[in-house]
Backbone bond lengths (Angstrom), bond angles and torsions (degrees), N, CA, C in turn:
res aa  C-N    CA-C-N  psi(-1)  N-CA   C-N-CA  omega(-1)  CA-C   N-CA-C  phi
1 X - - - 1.470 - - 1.519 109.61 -
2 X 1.422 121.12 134.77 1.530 115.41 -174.18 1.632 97.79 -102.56
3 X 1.359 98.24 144.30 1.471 93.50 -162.28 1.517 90.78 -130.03
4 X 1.453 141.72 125.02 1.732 142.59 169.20 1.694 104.51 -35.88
5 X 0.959 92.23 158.98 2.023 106.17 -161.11 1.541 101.67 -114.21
6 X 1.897 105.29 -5.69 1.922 89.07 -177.64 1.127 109.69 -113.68
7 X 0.895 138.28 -74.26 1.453 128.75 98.28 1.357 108.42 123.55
8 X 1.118 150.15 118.86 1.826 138.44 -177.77 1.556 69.38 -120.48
9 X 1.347 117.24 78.11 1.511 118.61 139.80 1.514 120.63 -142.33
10 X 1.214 129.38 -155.69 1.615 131.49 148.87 1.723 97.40 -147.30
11 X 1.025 107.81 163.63 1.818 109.15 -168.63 1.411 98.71 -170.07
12 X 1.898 100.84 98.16 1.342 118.36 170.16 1.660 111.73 69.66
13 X 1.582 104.20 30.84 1.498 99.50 177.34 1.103 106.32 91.08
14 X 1.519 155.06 -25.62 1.160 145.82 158.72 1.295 124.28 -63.90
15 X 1.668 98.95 125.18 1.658 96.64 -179.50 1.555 111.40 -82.34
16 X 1.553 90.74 154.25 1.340 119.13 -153.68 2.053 91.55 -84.69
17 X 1.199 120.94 129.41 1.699 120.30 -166.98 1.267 112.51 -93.98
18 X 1.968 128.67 -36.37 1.477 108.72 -179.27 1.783 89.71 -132.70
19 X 0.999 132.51 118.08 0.961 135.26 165.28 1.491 114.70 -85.11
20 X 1.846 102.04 126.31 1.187 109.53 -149.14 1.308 150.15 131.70
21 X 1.584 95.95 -32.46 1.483 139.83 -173.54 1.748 98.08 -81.84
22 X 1.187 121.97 -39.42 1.398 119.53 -168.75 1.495 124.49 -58.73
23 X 1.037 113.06 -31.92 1.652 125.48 169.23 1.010 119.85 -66.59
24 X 1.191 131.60 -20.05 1.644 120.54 -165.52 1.856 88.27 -115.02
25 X 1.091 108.29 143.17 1.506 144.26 -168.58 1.439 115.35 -92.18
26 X 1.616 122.84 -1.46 1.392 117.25 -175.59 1.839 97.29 -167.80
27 X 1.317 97.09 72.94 1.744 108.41 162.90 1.344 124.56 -111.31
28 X 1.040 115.46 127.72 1.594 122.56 -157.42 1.409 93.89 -134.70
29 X 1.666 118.52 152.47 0.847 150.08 141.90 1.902 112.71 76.95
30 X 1.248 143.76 171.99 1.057 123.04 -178.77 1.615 124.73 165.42
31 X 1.093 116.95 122.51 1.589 124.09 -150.99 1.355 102.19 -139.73
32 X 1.657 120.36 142.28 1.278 130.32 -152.32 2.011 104.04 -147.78
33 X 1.312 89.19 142.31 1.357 97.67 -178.86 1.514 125.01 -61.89
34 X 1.631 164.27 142.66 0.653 151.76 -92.54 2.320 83.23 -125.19
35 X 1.704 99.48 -43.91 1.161 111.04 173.79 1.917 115.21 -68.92
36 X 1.414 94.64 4.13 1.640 91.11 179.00 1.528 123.43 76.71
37 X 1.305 102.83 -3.96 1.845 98.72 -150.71 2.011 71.54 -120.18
38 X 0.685 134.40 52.46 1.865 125.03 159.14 1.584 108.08 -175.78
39 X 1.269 95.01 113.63 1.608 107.33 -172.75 1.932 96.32 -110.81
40 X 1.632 92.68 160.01 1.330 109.45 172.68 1.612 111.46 -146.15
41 X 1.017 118.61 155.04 1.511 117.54 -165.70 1.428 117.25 175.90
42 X 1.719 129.17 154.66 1.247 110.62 -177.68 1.227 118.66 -116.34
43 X 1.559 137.31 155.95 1.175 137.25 -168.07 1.448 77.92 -135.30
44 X 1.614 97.31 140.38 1.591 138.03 173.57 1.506 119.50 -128.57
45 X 1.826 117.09 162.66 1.099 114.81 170.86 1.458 110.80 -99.29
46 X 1.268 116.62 174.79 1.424 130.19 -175.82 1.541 108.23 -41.49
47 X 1.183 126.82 -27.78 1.422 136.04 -151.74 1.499 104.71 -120.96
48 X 1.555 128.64 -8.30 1.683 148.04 -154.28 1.568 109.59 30.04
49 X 1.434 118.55 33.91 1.356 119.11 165.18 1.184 108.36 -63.86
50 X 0.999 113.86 -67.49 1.931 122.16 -179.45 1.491 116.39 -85.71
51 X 0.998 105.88 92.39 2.040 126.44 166.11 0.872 127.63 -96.71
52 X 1.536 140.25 87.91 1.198 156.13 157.80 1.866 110.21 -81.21
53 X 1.883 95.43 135.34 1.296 102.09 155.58 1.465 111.67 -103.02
54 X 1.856 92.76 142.58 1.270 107.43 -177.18 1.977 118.18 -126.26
55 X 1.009 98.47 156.06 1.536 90.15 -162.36 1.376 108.30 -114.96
56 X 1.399 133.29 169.74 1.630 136.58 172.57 1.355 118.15 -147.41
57 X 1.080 124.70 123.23 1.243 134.68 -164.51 1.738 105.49 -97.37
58 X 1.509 118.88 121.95 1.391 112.06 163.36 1.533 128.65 -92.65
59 X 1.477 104.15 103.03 1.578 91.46 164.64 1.755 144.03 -124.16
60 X 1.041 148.20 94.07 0.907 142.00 -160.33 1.810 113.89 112.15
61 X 1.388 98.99 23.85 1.310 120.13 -150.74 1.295 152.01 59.17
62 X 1.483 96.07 18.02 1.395 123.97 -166.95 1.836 107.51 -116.20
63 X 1.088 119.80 131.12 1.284 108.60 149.17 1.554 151.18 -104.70
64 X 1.585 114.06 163.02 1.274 80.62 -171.02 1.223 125.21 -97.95
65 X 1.171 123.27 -149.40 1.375 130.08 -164.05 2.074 101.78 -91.98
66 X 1.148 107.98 140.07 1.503 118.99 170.52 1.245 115.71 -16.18
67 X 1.378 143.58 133.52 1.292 145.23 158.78 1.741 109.66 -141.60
68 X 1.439 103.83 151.18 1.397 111.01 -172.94 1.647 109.40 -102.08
69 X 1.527 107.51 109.74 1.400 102.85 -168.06 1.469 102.48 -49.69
70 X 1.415 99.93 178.02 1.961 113.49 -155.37 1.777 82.48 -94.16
71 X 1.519 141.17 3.84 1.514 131.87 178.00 1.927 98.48 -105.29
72 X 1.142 129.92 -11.42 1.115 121.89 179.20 1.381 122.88 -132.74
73 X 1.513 127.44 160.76 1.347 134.88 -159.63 1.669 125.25 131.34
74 X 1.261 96.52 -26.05 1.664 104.56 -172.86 1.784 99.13 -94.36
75 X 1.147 92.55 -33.82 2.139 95.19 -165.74 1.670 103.86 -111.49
76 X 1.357 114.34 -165.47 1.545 120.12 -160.41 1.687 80.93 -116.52
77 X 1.261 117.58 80.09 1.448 117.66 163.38 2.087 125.51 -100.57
78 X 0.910 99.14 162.51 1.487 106.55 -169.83 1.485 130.00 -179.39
79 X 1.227 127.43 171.68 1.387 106.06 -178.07 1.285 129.77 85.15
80 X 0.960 118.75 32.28 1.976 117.12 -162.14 1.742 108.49 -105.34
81 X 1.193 104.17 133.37 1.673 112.95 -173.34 1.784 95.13 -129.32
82 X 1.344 105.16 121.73 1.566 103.66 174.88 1.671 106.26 -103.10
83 X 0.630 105.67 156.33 1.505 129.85 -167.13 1.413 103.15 -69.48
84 X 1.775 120.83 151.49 1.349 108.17 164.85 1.331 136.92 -48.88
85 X 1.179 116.03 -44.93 1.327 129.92 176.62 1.709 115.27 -61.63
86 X 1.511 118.83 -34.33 1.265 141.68 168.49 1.571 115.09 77.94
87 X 1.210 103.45 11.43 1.787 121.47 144.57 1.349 130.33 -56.98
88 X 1.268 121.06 -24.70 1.665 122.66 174.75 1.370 98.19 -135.34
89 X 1.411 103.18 145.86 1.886 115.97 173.16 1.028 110.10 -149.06
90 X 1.731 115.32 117.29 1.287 141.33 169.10 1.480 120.84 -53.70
91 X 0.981 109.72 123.65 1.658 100.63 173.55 1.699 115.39 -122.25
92 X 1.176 129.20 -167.28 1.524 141.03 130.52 1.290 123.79 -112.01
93 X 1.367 108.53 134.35 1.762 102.89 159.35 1.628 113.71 -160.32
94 X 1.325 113.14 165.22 1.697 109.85 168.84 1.589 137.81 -84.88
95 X 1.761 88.77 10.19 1.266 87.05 -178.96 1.503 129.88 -76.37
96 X 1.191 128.35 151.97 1.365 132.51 -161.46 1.436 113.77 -77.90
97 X 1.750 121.60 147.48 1.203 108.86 -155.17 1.347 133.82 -72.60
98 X 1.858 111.63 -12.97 1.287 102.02 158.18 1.586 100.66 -147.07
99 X 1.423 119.69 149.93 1.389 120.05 174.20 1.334 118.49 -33.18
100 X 1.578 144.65 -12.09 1.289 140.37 162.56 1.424 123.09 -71.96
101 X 1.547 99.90 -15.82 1.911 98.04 170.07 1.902 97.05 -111.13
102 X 1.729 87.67 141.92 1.705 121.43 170.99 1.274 90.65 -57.15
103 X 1.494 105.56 149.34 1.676 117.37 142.55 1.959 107.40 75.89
104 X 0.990 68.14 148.97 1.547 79.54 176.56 1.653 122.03 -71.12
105 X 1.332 110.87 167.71 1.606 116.18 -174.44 1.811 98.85 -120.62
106 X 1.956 98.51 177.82 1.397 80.01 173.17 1.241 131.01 -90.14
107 X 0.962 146.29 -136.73 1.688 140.38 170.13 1.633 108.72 -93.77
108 X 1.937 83.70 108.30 2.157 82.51 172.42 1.273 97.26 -132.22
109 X 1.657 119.87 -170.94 1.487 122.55 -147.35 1.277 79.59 -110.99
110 X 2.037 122.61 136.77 1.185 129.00 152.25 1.632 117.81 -115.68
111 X 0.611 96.34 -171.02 1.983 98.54 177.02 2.067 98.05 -161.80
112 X 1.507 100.13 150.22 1.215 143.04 139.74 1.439 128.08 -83.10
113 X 1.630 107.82 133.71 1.275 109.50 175.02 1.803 114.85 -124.01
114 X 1.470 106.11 -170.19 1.517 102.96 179.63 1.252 86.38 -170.75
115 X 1.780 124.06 154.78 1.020 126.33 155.64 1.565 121.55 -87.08
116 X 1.613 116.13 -22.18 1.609 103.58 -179.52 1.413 71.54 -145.79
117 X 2.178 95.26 166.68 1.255 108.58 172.36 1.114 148.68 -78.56
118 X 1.482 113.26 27.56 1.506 141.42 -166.16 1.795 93.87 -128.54
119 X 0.961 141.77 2.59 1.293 132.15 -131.17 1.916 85.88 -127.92
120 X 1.237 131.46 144.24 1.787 142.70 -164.41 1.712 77.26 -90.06
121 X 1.170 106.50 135.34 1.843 106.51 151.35 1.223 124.71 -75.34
122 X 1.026 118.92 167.72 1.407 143.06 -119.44 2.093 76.94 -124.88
123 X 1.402 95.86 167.05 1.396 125.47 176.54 1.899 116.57 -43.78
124 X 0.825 118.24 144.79 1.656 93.45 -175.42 1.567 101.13 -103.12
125 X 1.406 104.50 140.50 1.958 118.81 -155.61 1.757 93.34 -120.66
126 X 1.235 98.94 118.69 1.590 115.20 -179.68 1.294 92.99 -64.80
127 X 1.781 115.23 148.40 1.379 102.34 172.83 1.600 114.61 -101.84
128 X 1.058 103.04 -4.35 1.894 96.63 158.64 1.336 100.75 81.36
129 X 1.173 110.69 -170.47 1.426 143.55 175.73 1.464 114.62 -59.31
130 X 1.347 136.84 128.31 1.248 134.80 0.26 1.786 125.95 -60.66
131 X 1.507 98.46 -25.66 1.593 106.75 -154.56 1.559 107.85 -105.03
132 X 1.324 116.97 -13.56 1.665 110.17 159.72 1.659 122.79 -102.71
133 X 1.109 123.46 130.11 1.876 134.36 -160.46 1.444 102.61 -108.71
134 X 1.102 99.50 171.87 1.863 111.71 144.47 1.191 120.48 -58.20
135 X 1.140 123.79 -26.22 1.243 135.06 -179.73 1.575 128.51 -86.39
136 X 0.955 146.20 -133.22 1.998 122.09 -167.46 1.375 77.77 -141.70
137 X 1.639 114.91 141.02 1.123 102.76 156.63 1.847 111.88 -150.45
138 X 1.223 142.45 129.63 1.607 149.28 -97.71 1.716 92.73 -151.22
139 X 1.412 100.34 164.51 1.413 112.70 144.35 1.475 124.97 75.31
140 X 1.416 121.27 -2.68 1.597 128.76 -158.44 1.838 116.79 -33.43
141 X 1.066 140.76 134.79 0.873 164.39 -160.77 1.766 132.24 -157.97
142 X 1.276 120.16 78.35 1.198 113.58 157.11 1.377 131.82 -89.88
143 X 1.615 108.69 168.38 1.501 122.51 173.30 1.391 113.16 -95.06
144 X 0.992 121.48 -164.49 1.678 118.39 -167.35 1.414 105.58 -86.09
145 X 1.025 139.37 -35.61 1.564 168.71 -150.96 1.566 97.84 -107.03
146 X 1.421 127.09 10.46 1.485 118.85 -170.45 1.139 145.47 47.50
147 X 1.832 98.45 13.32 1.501 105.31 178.01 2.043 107.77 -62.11
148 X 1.048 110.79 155.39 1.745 113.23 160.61 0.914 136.25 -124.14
149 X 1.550 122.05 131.13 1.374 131.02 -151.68 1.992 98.51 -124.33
150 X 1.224 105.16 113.25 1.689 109.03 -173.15 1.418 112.79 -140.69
151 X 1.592 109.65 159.95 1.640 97.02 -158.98 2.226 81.21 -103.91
152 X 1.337 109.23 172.52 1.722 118.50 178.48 1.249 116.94 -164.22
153 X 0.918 139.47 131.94 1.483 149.61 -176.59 2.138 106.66 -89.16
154 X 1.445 93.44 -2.38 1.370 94.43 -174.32 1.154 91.71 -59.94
155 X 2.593 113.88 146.69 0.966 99.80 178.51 1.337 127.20 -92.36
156 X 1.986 117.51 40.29 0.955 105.23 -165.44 2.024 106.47 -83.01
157 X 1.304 102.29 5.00 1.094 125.31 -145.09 1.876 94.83 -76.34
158 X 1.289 113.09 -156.14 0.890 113.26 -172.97 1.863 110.65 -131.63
159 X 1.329 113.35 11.63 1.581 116.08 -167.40 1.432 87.91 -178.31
160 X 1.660 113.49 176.98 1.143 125.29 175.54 1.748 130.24 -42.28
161 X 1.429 104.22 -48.40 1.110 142.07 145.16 1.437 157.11 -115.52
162 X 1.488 148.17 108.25 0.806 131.69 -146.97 1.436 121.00 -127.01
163 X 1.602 128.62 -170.11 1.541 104.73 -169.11 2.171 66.31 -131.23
164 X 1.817 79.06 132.22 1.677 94.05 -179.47 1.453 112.50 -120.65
165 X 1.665 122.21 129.81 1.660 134.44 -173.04 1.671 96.86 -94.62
166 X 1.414 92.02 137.70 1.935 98.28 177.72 1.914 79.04 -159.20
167 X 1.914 97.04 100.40 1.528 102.46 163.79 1.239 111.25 -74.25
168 X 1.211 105.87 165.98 2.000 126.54 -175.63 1.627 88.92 -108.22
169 X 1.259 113.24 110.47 1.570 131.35 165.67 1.562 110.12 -130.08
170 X 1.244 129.87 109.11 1.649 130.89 157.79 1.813 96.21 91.99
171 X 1.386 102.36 40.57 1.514 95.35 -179.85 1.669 123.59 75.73
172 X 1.237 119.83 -10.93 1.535 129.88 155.58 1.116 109.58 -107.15
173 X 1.896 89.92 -171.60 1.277 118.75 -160.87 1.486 91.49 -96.46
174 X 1.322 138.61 -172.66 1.775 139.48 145.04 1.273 87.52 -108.15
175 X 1.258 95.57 -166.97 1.693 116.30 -169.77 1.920 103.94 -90.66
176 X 0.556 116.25 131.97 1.487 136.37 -157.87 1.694 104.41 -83.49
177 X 1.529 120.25 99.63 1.332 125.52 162.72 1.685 131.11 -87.42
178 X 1.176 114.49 171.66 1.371 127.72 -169.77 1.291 94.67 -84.93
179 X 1.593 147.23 113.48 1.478 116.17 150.16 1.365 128.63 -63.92
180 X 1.089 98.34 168.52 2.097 115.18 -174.24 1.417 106.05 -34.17
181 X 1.323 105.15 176.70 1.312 128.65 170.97 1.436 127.41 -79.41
182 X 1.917 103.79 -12.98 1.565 93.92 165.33 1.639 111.55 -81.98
183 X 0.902 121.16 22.38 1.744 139.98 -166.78 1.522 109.44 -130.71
184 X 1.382 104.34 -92.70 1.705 93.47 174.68 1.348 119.10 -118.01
185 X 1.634 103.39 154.01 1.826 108.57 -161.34 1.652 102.83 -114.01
186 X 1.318 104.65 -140.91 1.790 98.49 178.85 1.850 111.89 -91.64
187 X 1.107 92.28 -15.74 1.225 98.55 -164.67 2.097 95.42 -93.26
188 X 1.679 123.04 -160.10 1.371 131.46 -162.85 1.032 108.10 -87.44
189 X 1.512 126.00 111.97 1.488 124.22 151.38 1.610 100.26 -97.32
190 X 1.218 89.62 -179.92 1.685 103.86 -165.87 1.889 129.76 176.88
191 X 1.218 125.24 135.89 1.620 105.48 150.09 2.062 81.95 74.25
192 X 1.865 110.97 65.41 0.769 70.90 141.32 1.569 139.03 -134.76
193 X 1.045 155.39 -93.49 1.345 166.04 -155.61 1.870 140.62 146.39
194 X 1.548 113.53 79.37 1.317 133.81 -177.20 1.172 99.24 -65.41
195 X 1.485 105.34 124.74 1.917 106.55 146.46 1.806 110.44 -76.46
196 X 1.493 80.74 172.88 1.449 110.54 -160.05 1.930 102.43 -40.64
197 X 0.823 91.89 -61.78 1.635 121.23 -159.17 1.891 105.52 -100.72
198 X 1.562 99.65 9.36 1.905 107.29 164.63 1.255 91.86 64.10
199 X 1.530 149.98 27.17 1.551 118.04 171.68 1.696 117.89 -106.67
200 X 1.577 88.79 10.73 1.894 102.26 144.27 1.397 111.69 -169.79
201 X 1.108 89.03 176.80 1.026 115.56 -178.77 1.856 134.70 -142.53
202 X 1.509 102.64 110.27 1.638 108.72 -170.56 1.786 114.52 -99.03
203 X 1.294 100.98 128.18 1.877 90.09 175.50 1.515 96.07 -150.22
204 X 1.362 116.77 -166.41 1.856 118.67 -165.44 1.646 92.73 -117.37
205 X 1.089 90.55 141.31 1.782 110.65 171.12 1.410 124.23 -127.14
206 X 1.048 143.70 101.81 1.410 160.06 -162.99 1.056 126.57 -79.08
207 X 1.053 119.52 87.77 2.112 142.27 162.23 1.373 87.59 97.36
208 X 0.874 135.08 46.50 1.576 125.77 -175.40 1.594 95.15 -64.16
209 X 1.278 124.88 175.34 1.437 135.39 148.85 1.801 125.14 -58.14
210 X 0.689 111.91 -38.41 1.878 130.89 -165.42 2.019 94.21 -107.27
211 X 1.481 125.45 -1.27 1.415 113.42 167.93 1.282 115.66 -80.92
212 X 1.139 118.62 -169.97 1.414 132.86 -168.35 1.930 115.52 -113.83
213 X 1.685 98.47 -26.07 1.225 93.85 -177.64 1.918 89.26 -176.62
214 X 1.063 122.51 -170.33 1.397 127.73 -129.79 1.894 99.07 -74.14
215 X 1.559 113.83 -31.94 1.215 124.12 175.05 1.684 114.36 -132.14
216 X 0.889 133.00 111.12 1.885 131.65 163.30 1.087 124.48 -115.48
217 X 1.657 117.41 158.84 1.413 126.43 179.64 1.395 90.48 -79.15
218 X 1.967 95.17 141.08 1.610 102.03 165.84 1.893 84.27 -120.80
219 X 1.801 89.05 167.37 1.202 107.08 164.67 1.227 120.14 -122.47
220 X 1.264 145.49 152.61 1.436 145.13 -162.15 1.897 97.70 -161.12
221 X 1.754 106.12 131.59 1.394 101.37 180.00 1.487 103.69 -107.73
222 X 0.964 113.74 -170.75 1.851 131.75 -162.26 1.748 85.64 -108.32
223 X 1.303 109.63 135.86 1.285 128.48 149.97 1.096 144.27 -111.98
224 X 1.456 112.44 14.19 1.361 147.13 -165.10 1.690 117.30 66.42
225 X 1.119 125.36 -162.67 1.606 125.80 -171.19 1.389 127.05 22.25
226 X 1.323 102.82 24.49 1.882 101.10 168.72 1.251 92.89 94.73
227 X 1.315 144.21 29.99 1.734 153.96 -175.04 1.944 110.27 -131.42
228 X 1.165 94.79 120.94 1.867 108.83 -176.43 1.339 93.76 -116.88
229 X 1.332 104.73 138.30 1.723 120.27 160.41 1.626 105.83 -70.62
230 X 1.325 97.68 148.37 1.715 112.34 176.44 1.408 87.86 -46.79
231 X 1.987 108.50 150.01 1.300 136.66 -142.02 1.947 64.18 -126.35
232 X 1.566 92.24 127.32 1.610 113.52 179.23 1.826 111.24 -120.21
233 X 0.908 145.89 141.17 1.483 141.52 171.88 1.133 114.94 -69.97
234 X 1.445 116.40 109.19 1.613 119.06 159.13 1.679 119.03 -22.72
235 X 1.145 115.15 145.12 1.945 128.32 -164.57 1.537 85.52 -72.54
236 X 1.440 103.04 169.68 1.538 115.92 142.98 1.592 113.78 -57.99
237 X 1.227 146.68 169.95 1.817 93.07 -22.35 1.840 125.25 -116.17
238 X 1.766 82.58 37.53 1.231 104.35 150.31 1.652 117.17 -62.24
239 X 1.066 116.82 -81.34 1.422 116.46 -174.85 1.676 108.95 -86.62
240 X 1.769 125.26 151.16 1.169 114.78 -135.81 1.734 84.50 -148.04
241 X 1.512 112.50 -161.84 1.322 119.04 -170.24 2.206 89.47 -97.39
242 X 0.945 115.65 5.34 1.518 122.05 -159.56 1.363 106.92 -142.41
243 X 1.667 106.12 155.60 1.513 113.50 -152.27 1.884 97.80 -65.22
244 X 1.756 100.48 127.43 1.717 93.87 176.27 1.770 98.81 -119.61
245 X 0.736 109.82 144.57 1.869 114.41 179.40 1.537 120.44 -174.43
246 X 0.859 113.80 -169.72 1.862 131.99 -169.95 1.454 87.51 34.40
247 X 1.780 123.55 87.66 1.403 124.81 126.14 0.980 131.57 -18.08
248 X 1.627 128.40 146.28 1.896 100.00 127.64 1.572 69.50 -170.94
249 X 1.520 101.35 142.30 1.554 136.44 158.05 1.514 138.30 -86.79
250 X 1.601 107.20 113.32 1.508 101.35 174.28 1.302 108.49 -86.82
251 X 1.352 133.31 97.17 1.267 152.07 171.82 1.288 111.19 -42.26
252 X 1.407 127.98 -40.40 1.162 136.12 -152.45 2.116 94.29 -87.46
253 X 1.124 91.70 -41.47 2.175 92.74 173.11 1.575 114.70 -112.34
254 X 1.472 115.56 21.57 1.731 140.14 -178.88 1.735 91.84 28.48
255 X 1.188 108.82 69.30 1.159 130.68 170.04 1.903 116.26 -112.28
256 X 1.393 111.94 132.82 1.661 109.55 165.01 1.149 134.41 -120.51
257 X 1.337 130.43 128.20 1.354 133.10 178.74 1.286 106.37 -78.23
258 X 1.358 127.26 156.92 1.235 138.02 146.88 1.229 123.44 -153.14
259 X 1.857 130.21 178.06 1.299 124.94 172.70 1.717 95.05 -111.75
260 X 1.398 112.06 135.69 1.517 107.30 176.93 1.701 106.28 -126.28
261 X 0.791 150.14 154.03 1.484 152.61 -176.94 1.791 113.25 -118.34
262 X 1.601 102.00 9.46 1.701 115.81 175.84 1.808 100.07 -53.94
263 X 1.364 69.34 146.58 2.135 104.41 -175.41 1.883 86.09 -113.91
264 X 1.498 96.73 132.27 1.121 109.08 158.04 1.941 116.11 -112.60
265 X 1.426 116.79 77.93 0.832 100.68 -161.46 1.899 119.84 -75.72
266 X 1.829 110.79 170.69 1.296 101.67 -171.21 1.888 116.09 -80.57
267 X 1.395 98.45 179.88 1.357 98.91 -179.85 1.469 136.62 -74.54
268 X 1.412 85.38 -40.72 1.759 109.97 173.24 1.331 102.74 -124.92
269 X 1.577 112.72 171.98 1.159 117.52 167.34 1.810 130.39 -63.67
270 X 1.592 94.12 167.41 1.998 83.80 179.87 1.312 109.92 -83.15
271 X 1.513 119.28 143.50 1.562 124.66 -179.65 1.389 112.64 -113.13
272 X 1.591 105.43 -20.68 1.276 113.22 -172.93 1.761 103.68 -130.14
273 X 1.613 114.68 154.50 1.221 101.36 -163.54 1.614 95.40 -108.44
274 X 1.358 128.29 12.73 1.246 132.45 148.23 1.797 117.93 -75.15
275 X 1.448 105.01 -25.37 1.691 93.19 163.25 1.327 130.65 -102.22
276 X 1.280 103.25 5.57 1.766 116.14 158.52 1.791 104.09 -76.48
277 X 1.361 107.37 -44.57 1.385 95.70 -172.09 1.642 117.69 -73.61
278 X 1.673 119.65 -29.08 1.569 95.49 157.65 1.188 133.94 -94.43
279 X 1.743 105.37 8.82 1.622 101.05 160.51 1.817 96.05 -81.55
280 X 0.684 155.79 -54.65 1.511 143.55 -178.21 1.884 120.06 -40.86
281 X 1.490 81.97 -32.97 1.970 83.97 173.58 1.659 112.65 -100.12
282 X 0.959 102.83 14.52 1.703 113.08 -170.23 1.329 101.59 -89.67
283 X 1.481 102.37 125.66 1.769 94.47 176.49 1.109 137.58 -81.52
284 X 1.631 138.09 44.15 0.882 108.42 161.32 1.652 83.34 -127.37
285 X 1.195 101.01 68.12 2.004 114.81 -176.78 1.598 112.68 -99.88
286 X 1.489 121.25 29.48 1.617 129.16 174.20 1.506 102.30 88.85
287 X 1.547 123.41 -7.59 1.499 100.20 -175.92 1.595 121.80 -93.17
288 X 1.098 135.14 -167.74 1.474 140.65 -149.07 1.684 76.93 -95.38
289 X 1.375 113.25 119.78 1.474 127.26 169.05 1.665 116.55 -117.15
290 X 0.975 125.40 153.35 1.658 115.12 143.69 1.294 121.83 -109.60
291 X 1.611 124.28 147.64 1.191 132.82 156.39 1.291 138.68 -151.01
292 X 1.286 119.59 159.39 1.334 106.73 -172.36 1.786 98.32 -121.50
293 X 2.088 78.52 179.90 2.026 92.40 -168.90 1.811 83.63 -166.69
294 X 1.442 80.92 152.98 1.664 93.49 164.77 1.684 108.99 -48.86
295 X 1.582 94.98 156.02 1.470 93.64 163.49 1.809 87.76 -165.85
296 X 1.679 93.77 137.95 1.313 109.32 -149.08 1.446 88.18 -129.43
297 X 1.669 119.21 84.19 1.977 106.99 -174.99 1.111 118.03 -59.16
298 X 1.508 137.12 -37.04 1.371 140.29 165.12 1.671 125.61 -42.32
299 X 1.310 95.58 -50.23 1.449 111.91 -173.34 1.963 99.66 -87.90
300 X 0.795 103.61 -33.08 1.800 100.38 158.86 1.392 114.13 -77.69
301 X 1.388 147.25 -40.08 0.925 145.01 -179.17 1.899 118.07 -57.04
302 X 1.162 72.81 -44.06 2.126 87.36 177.16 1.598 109.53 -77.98
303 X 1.245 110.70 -27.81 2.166 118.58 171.08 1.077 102.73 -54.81
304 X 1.638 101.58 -60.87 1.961 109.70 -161.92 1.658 99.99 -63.34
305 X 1.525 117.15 -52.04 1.507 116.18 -160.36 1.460 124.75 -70.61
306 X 1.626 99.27 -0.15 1.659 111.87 -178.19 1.294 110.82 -52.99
């Protein structure tokens, strides 16, 4: 059962993860501390001009209420993946590379740091060259081992969008490739999501043939030597008739986040204009949601490979 992740609810026994989250109409994307107790995630306006990441702290089993980390608010930022250790956090945004240039830039990968986990982060540090272009580049994602997994519209790519590898060898990045074609095609990959230890890999693929509805999570496993098995679509009711994307897995309780934009539509028509208005505020009413559901890689791995 997929149950919303912000949620001042519980649904079928599942606890409810950021309380709080339910009001706002455009939350995307979302990454969690390894101890569970520090979330990150983005809240948008109706229009996604204004993108702020915002964070929630759990304590006492409770969380708290929304806050806008002290690196975002001024620019169109989003996208943030913290690291295992939860000392560095990846972000996106357009802001320009240093307060002496006007105007905004396009979308490249920055990060925040900290020395302990009590500690305010630090300045946000563009990551430059090899892995940020002229070109847009989204989604940050590492493995445990610091490999990076990011989505780019550069056209060295292979489709509109693509999901691009740049390993961490000698304290860098390498130069950042397109993977294969059982991964990305001509058309949008995107949004994606490495396990710990690289032996998959989940991201969103757009109108594909074999989806369910306009965008879905696929999964694709590691075969060792730089080789992925054909990229398959996550089951119901993970993936839906409506746009589902930006993964990310707490491995540690085989739990999944996602953002889904599913319509639950009604049965009959409206008679009353008080039940149009809480089917209109009801969440699963087309807007940018999060939620989570079990996710069991073993027991998915043996579904897909039948």
């Amino acid at each position: 059962m997929i149950v919303t992740s912000g949620l001042a609810q519980e649904n079928d026994g599942a606890t409810a993860a950021i309380e709080g989250l339910k009001k706002f109409d455009k939350v995307r994307d979302f990454t969690m501390s390894q101890s569970g107790n520090e979330a990150y995630y983005t809240l948008q306006s109706p229009t996604e001009e204004v993108s702020v990441i915002c964070t929630s702290i759990k304590k006492n089993g409770d969380w708290s209420t929304p806050k806008i980390t002290s690196f975002s608010g001024k620019y169109k930022d989003l996208e943030a993946f913290l690291t295992q250790d939860g000392l560095r956090l990846y972000f996106v945004s357009n802001r320009p590379l240093n307060d002496s240039i006007p105007g905004q830039k396009d979308f490249d990968i920055w990060y925040v740091e900290r020395a302990n986990l009590i500690e305010e982060w630090s300045e946000p540090v563009n990551m430059g060259n090899p892995i940020n272009t002229e070109h847009n580049e989204f989604y940050p994602a590492l493995s445990k081992n610091g490999n990076l997994y990011f989505t780019s519209d550069n056209p060295k790519g292979k489709g509109r969008d693509d999901i691009f590898f740049s390993a961490f060898k000698n304290g860098g990045f390498t130069d950042p490739i397109s993977l294969g074609e059982h991964i990305n095609s001509e058309g949008f990959e995107y949004n994606a999501y490495i396990s710990h230890d690289e032996s998959y890999l989940l991201f969103g693929g757009y109108n594909r043939e074999d989806g369910l509805g306009s965008g879905d999570i696929y999964i694709s496993f590691n075969e060792g030597k730089g080789n992925w098995s054909q990229a398959k679509p996550l089951p119901k009711p993970i993936n839906s008739a409506q746009m589902d994307y930006c993964p990310f897995v707490d491995e540690e309780n085989n739990t999944i986040y996602f953002t889904s934009r599913r319509v639950t539509l009604p049965n009959s028509r409206f008679d009353e204009f008080t039940t149009f208005e809480t089917y209109i505020n009801s969440y699963e009413n087309g807007n940018s949601r999060l939620y989570k559901t079990d996710f069991q890689i073993e027991e998915l791995r043996k579904k897909i490979q039948e």
